[in-house]
C-alpha positions as a printed Julia matrix, in Angstrom:
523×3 Matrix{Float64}:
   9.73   20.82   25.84
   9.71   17.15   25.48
  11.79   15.35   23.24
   9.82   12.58   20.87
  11.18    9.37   23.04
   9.1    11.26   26.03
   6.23   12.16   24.27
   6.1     8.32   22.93
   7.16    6.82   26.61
   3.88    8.31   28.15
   0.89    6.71   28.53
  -1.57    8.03   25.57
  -3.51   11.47   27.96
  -6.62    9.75   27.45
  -7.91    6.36   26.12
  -9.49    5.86   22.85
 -11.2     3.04   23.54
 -14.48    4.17   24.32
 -14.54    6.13   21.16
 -13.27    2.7    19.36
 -16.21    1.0    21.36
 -19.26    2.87   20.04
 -17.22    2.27   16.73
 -16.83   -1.62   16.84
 -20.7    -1.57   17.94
 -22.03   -0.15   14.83
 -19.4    -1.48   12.58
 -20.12   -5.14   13.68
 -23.7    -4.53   13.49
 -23.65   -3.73    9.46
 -20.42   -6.48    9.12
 -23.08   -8.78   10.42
 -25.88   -7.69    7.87
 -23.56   -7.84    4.63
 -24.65  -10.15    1.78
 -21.23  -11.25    0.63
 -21.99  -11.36   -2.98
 -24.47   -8.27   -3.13
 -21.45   -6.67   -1.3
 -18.58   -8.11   -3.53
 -21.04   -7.19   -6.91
 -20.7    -3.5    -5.28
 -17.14   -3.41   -5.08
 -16.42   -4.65   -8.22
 -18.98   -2.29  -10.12
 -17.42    0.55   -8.28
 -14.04   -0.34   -9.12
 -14.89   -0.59  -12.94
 -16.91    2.92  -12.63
 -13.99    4.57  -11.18
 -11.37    3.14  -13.81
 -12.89    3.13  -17.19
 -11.28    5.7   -18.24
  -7.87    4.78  -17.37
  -5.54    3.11  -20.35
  -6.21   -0.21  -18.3
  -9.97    0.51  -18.07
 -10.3     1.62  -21.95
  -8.21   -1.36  -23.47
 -10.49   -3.89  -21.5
 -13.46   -2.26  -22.29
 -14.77   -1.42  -19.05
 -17.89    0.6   -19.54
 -19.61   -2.11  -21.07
 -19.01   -4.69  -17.99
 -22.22   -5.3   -15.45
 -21.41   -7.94  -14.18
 -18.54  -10.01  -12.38
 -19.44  -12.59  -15.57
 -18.81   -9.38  -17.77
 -15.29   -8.64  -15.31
 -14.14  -12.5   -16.36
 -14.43  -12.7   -19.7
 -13.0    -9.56  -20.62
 -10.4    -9.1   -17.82
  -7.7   -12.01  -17.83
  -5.61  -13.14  -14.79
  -2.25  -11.16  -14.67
   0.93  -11.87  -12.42
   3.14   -8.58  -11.05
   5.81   -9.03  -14.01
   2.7    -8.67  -16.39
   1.52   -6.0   -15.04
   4.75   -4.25  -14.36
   5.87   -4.69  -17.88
   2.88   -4.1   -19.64
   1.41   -0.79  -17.6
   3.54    0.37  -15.26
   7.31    0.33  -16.01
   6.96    2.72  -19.01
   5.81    5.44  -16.71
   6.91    4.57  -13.43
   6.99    6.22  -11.38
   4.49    8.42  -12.64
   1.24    5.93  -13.54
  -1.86    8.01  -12.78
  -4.03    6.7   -15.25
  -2.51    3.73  -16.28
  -4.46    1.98  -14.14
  -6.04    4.36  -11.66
  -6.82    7.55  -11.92
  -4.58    9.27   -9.76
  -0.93    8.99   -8.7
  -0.09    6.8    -5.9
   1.85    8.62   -3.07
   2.89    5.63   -2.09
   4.6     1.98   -3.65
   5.07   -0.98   -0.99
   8.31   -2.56   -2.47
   8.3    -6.22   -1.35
  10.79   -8.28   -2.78
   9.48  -12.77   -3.75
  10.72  -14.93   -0.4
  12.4   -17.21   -3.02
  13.32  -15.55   -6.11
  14.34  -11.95   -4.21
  12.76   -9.93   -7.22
  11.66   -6.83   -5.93
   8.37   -5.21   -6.83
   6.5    -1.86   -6.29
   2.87   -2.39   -5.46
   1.0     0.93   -5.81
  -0.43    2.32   -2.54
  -3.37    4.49   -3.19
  -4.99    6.49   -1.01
  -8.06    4.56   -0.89
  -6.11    1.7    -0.42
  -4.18    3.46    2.83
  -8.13    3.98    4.07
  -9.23    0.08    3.23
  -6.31   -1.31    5.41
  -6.73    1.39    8.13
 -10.53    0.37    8.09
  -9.95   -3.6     8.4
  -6.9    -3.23   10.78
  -9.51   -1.67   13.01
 -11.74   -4.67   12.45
  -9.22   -6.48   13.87
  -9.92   -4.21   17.52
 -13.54   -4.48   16.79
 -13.72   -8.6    17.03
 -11.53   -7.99   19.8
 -13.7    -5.26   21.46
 -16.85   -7.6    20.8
 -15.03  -10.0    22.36
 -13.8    -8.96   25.2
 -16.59   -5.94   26.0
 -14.47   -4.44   29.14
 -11.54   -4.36   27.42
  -9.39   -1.13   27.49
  -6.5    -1.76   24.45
  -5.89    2.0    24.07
  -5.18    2.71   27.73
  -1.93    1.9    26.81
   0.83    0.96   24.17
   0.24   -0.81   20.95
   3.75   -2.5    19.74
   3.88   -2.94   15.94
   6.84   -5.14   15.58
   7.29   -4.39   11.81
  10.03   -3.57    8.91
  12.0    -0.99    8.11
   9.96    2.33    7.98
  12.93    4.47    5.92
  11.03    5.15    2.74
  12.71    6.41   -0.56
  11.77    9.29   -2.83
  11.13    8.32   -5.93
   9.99   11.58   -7.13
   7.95   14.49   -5.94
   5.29   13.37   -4.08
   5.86    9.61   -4.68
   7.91    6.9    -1.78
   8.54    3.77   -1.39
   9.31    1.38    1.2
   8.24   -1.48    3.39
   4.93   -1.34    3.94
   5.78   -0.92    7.35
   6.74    2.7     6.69
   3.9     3.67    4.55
   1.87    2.5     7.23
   3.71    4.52   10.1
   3.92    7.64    8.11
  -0.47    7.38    7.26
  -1.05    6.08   10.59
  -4.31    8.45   11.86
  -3.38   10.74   14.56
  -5.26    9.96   16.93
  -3.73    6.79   16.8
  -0.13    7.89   16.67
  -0.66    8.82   20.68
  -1.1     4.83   21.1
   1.22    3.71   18.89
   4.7     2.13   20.37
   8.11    2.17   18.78
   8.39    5.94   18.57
  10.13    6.81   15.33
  13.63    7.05   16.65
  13.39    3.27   17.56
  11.44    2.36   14.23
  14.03    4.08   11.93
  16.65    1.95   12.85
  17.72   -0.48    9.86
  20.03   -2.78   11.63
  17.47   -5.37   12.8
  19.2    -6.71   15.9
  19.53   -3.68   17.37
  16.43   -2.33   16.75
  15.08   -5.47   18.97
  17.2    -4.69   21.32
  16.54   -1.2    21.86
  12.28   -1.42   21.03
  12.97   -4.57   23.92
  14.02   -2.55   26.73
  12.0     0.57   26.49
   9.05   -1.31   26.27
   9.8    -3.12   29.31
   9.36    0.19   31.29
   5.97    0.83   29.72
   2.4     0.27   29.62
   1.87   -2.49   26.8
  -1.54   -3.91   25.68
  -1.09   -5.27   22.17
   1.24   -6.91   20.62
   1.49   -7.33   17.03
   4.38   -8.75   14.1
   5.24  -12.21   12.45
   4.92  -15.2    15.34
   8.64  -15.77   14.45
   9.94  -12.22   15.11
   7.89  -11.63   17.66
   9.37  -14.93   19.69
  13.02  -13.49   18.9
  11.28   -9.99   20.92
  10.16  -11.59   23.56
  13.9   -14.16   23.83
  15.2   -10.59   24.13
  12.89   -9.47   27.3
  14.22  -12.26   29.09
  17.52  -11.52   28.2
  17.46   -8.48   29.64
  15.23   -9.77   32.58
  17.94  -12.49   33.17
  14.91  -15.13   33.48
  14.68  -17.25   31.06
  11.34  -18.61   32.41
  10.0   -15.77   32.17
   6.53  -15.13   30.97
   4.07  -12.21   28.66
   2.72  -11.5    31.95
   5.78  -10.77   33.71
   6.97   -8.62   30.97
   3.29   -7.18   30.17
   0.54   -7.8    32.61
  -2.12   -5.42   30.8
  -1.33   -7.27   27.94
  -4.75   -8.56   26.27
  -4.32   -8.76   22.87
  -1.01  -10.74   20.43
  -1.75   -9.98   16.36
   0.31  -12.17   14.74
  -0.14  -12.83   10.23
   2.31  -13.69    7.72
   3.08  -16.91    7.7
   1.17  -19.94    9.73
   0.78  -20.03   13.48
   0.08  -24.18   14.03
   3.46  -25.35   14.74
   3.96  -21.73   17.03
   0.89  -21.91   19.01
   2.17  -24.48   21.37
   5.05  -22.4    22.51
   2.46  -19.11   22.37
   0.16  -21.38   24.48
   3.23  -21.31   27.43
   4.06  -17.83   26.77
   0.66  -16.45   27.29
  -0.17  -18.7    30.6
  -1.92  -16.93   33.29
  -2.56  -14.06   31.19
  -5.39  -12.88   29.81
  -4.73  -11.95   26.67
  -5.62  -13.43   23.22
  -4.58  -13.83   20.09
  -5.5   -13.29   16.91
  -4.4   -13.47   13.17
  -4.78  -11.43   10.1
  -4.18  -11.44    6.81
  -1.8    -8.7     5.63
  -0.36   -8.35    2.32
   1.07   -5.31    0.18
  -1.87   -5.31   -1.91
  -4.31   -4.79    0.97
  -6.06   -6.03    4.4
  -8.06   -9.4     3.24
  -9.32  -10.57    6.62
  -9.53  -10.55    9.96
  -9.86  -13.86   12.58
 -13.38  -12.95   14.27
 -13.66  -16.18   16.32
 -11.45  -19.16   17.41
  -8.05  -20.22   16.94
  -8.1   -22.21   13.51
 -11.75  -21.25   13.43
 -10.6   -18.97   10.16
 -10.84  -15.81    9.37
 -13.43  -13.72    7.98
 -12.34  -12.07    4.36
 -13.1    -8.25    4.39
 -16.0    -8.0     1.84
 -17.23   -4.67    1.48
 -13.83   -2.78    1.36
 -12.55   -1.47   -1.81
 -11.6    -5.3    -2.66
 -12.89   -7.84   -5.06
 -11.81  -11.54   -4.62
 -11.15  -13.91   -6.89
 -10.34  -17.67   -6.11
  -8.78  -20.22   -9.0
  -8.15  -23.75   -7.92
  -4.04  -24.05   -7.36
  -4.17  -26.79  -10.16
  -5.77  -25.03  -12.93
  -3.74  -21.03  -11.95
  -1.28  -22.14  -15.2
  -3.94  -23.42  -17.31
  -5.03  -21.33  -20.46
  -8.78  -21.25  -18.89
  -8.7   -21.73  -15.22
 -12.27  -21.89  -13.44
 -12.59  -18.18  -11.84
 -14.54  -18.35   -8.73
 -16.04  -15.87   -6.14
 -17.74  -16.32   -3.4
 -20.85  -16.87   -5.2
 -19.82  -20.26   -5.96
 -16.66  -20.85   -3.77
 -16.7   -24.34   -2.54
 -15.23  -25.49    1.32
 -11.78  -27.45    1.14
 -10.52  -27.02   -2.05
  -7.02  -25.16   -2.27
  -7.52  -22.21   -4.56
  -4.8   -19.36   -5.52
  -6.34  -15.77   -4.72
  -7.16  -12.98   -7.0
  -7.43   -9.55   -6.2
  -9.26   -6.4    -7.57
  -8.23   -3.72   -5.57
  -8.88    0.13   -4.71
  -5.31    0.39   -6.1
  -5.59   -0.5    -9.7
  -4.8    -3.73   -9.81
  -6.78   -5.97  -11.51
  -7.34  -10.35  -11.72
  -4.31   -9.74   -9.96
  -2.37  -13.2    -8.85
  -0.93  -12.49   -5.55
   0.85  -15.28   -4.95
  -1.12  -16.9    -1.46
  -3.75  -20.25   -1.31
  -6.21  -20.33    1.15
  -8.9   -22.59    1.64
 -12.63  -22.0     2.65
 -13.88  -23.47    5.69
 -17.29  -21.41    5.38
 -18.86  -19.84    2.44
 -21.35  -17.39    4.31
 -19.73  -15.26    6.17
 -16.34  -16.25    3.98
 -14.32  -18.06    6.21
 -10.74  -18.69    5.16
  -7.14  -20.35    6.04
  -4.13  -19.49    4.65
  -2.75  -22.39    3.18
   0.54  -21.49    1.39
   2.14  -19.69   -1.58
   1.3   -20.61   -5.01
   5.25  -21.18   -5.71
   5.62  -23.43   -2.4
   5.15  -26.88   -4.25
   7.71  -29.7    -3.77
   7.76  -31.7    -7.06
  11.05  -32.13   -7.93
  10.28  -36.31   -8.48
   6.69  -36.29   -9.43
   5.26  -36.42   -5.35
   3.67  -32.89   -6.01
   3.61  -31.97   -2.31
   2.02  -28.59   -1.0
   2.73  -26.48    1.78
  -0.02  -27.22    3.78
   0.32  -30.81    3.1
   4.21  -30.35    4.36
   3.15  -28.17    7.33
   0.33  -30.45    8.78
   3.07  -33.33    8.38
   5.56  -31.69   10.75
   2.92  -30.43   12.82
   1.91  -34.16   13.23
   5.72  -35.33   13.66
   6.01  -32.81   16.21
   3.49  -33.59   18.24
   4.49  -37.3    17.87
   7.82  -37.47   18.78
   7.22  -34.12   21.42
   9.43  -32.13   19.41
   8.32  -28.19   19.46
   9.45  -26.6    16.01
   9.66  -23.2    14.73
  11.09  -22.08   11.4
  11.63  -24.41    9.04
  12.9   -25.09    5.03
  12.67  -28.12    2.9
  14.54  -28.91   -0.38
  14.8   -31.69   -3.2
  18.3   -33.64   -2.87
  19.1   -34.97   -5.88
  20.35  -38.4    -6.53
  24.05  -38.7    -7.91
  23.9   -41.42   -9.97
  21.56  -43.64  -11.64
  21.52  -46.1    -8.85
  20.46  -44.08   -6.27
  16.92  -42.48   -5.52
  16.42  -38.71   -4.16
  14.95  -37.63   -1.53
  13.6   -34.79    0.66
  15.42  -32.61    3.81
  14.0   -31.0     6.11
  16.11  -28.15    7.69
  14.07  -28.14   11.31
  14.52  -25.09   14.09
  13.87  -26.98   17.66
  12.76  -24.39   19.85
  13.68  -27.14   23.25
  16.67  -29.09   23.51
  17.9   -30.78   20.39
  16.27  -33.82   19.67
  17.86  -37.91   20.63
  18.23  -40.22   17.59
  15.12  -41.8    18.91
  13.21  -38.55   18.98
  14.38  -37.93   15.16
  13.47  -41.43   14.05
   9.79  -40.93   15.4
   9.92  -37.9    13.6
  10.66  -38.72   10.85
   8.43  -41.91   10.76
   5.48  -39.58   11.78
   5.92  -37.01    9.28
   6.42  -39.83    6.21
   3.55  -41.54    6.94
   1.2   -38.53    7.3
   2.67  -37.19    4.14
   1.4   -40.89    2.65
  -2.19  -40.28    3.98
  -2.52  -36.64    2.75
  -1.2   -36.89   -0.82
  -1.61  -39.72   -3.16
   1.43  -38.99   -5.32
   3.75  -39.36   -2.65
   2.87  -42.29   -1.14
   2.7   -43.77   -4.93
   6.58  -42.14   -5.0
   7.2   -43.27   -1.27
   5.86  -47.45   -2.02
   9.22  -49.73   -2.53
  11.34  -47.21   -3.04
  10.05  -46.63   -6.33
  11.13  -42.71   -7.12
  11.51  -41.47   -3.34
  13.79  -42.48   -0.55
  12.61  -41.86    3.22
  12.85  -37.92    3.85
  15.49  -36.54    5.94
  15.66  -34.44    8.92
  18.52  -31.84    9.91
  17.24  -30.73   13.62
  19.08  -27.24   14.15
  19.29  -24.97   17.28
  16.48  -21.85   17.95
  18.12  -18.82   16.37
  19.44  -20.33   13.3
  17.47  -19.22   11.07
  17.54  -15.76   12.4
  21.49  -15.98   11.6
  20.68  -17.87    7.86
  18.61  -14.64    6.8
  21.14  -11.95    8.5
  24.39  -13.5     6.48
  21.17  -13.26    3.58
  20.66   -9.6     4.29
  17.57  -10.24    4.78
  16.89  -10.21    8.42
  13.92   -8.65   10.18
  10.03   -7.42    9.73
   8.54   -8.35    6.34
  11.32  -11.08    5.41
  10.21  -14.72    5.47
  11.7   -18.01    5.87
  11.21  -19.95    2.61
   9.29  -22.42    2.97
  10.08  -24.82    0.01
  13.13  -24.16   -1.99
  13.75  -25.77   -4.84
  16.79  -23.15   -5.94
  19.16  -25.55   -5.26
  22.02  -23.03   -5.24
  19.7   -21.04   -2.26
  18.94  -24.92   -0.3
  22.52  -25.61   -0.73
  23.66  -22.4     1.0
  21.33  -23.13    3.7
  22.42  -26.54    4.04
  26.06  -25.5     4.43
  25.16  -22.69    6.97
  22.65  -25.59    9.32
  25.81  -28.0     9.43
  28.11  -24.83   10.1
  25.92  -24.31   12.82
  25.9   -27.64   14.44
  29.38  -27.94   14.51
């Protein structure tokens, strides 16, 4: 009889892909007939049928809404922390209708990248069937795409999280998402589906890599898929253990044809991806993840956006970054969603959330299909002097510095330093992860200059801050070695799958320790 690792290690007994084929065919065909607001009308009218007679439903009056004008005025916007306190703690974890009709099996527990508080998103079933259902749009562009491909005739790695889940009570886990979505995956997938559970239960993350690194080195691999930054620290490994440090996806994987990557933003990656994936024929492409469901899928180009998933137990709402804290803030949809303005997003969701503030910006570059990029977190604003920089604004800068002074980056965190007397001015540092050699002084210099002056272009307030040294000294930059961060989030305890590099921190006891740890580092 054969043990799990066995069963896993063998190529799937037959392919699914011609089954997924006939699949992507007719699912692209009615993706490409949808009205998005006909279809995001539906959703929300459906939502609102199915909970009015939950305590959320009844205390918001829900059988008298018909319309997403209706949905607004009655419905207000509501951060996790509302919600929790108000609906779910009481009950927890026991909230069938609170605000959904039936119990979740499932919570995704996901703790904030900068303030560490933990939270349990309910994970429906519906909402286990609307991810499943736009994770296999993500195959489908691919399929259209690439019309001979054959993606299940071999291994699909899911570098993800920890998939130990906790039970809360009968019937009821929690975990990383990654786990809920191992334990629901369909079966027919489950043949396809690389680690095998032995590998994916391990919690220490650098042996895990280790371990998932060599046994998929011996076997037939064709997709790829984590966050770009774990997924780099994956592929360092294969070349450990290949002794080549050259080495390349398609001497590792040569059936490889298709790299997922989501979670945080690929620009400043996609040059080193770009060597990686030479002479191979695989592609990538991102999606948009989160714990409170699958919002889109990248069905063309690289920066060409992606498409949000309309017609999928999901109801988007879009509020302009600057007006989220307001007592009124404009509520869009994509009825009236305008291209390149910066809006937080809003979610009504299959899992009883509702005007729910998730926490991401995005910004449309088309409004029919709905076109997005992912432009940052709501909480990732550097403003500690007035400059009110954002994270896109930030990330575009050392994309542009990087390109100037030929500097490839990877990870990367940027704090206020404060000014220690009255005399002085503050200032900005940038904690930079080189993925070459580390850069000269004249290399840093260019940087530096590059990423100022874009910073000046791109945002009014800084260059205002930045002009004769009124409020703002010349930012920083502390240039440390590949793998640092990696080390920064292990002495964290946060190392591996889900966990992000902050972005902006403006916890100065949090920039400080990182600060301390770069220098350590260096020396």
């Amino acid at each position: 009889m054969k043990t799990t690792t066995e069963f896993f290690d063998e190529v799937p007994v037959f392919s699914a892909t011609p089954f997924l084929r006939a699949y992507a065919r007719h699912r692209f065909k009615t993706v490409e007939k949808l009205d998005p607001i006909e279809s995001q009308k539906t959703q929300l009218l459906r939502l609102i049928s199915k909970c009015a007679g939950t305590q959320f439903g009844r205390e918001h009056d829900f059988t008298s809404i018909k319309s997403v004008e209706d949905y607004q005025k009655k419905v207000p916007l509501r951060t996790y922390e509302k919600f929790w306190n108000e609906y779910w703690k009481p009950k927890f974890p026991f909230i069938a209708g609170v605000s959904w009709p039936d119990l979740p099996s499932y919570f995704a527990v996901s703790s904030g990248t900068t303030s560490g508080t933990t939270k349990y998103i309910p994970c429906t079933n519906e909402i286990l069937a609307s991810n499943q259902k736009a994770g296999l749009d993500t195959l489908i562009y691919h399929l259209i795409n690439r019309p001979k491909s054959d993606i299940f005739g071999g291994k699909n790695l899911i570098l993800g999280g920890s998939t130990n889940l906790d039970l809360l009570a009968p019937g009821v886990w929690a975990g990383d998402l990654s786990g809920i979505v191992a334990k629901t995956t369909p079966w027919w997938i489950k043949g396809h589906y690389f680690p095998p559970p032995e590998l994916a239960f391990i919690s220490d993350w650098e042996e895990k890599i280790d371990k998932i690194a060599r046994k998929a080195l011996e076997i037939d691999i064709r997709m790829i898929s984590g966050v770009p930054s774990w997924l780099l620290i994956f592929l360092d490994k294969c070349r450990e253990l290949r002794g080549d440090s050259g080495a390349l996806l398609r001497d590792f994987f040569p059936n490889l044809e298709l790299v997922v990557h989501g979670g945080i933003k690929f620009d400043s990656y996609m040059p080193v991806y770009q060597e990686l994936l030479a002479g191979s024929h695989a592609e990538t492409r991102e999606v948009y993840p989160a714990s409170e469901g699958f919002l889109g899928v990248q069905d063309r180009g690289y920066n060409e956006g992606m498409r949000l998933v309309i017609d999928n137990g999901i109801f988007f709402e879009f509020v302009p970054l600057e007006e989220l804290d307001s007592d009124s803030p404009t509520r869009h949809w994509v009825a009236n969603v305008q291209k390149d303005v910066n809006y937080a997003v809003i979610l009504t969701t299959c899992a009883g959330l509702f005007s729910y503030v998730i926490g991401d910006t995005v910004r449309f570059i088309e409004t029919s299909p709905p076109r997005i990029l992912v432009t940052g977190r709501t909480s990732y604003m550097l403003s500690a002097f007035g400059e009110h920089l954002i994270e896109e604004e930030i990330q575009d800068g050392l994309n542009r510095a990087a390109a100037t002074a030929c500097v490839p980056i990877g990870e990367y965190s940027v704090g206020p330093v404060f000014p220690k007397s009255s005399a002085e001015l503050g200032k900005h540092l940038y904690i930079v992860e080189c993925l070459g050699d580390i850069p000269s002084e004249e290399q840093q210099n260019l940087f530096l200059s590059a990423l100022d002056g874009e910073l000046k272009i791109r945002n009014d307030d800084y260059r205002a801050h930045r002009s004769d040294g009124y409020g703002l000294n010349p930012p920083e930059f502390l240039a440390v070695r590949h793998g640092t961060f990696q080390q920064w989030m292990k002495h964290r305890g946060k190392l591996g799958g889900q966990n992000k590099v902050p972005r902006v921190i403006n916890d100065s006891q949090l920039f400080e320790d990182l600060v301390t740890f770069a220098k350590r580092s260096i020396d």
